[in-house]
N, C-alpha and C positions, 0 to 999 in steps of 0.2 A: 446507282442506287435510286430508285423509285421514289416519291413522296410518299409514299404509303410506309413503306419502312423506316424510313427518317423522323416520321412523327412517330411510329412503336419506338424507335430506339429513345428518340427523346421525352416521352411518356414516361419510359422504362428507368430510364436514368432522373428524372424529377421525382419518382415514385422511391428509388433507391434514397436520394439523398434525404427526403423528407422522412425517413424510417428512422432516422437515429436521430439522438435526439446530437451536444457537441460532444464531440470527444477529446478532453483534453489530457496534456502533457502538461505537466509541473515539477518545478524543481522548487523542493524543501528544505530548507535549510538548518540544521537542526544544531540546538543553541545548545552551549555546555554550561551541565551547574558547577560552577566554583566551590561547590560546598560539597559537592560529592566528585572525585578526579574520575576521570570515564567514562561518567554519565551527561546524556544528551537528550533532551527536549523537542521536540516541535508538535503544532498544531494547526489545524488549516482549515477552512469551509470552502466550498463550493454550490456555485446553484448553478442548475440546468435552465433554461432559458426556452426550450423547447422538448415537447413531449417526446418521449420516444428510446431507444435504445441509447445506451452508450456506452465506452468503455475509457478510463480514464485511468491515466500512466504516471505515480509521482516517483519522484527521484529524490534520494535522501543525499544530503551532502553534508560533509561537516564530521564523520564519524570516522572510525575505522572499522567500524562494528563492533558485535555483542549480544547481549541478553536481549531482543529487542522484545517489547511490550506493545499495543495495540488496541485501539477500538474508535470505530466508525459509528455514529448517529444520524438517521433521517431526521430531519425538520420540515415539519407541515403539512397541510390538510389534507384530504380524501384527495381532493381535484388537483394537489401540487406534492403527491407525495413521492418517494422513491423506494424502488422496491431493488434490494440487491439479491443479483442472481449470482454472483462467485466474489469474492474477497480472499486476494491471496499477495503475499511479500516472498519476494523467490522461491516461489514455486509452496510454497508454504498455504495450506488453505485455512482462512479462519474459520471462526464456530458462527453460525449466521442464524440469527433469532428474530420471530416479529412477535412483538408482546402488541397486543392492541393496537397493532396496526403501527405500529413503531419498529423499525428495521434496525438487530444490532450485530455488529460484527465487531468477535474480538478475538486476540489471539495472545499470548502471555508464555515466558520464558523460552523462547525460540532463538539459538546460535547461529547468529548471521554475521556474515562478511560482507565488506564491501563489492559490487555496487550492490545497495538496497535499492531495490525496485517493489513499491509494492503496486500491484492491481486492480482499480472496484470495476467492476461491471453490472449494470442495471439498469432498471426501467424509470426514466422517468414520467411521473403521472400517467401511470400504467390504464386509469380510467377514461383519458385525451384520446381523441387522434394525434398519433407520431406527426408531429411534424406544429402542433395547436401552440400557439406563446403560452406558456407556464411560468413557474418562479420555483423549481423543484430544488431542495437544498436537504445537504448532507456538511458533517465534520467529523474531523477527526483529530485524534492525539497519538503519540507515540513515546516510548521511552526507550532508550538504550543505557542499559547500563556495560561498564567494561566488563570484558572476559576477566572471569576471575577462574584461575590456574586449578588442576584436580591435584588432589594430593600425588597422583600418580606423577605429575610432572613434577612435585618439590621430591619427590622420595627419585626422580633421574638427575633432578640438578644436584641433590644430595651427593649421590653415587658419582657423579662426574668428578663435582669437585674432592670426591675419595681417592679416586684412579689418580685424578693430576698429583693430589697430596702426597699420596704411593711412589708416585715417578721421580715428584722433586727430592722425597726423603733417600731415595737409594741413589742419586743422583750423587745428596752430600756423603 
């Protein structure tokens, strides 16, 4: 390999890394309210530290799933803000809104199982050069509530326990 290649490759690879901004992995841990049985809590912030792309992976722990609920807020100025390009929890995409330059993503009554994985991906301080020190910050909240049963399954557990009912009375 020539010098002349070996500085493109490594040009090529300093150029890559400085494009995104970090991309993290988090585990969430999501708190139960005692006042309601099923239901699960969490909320989180994050800031970017550098301009630029990212794509950021959190892990919900603690549930077994449910109703889950949803919504994501940018925090901060023109020069530190974040702009979301996709917001999705298993495969599930939210509804993604800029009100005056303010980025929201939310998503509400969605039947999930466990694992909850959800997804943001976005820009940070989309006005920087990728790669420029920034303070770019997003949050967010989440609710699970327990599966609660369709009458279709009380009117099978009905009929089950009819059938058993049936077998034990011709029994005696």
């Amino acid at each position: 390999m020539n010098l002349k290649t070996l500085f493109c490759a490594s040009a090529l690879a300093l150029c890559a890394a400085a494009s995104h901004a970090d991309d993290l992995t988090l585990n969430v841990m999501l708190v139960a309210n005692p006042a309601i049985p099923g239901s699960y809590s969490a909320g989180w912030g994050v800031t970017h530290m550098e301009a630029g792309a990212f794509t950021d992976t959190y892990n919900f722990l603690g549930s077994a799933g449910g109703v889950f609920d949803s919504s994501l807020v940018t925090l901060g100025f023109a020069s530190a803000d974040i702009d979301f390009t996709s917001v999705s929890v298993n495969g599930h995409a939210f509804n993604l809104t800029n009100v005056g330059g303010l980025d929201l993503a939310t998503l509400s009554g969605q039947l999930l199982s466990n694992p909850i994985v959800l997804t943001v991906m976005g820009i940070a301080a989309p006005l920087l050069t990728a790669g420029t020190p920034t303070a770019a910050s997003y949050a967010g909240t989440a609710n699970i509530a327990g599966a609660v049963p369709e009458p279709e399954s009380y009117a099978m557990l009905l009929a089950g326990l009819g059938a058993i009912g049936i077998v034990i009375r011709r029994r005696l």
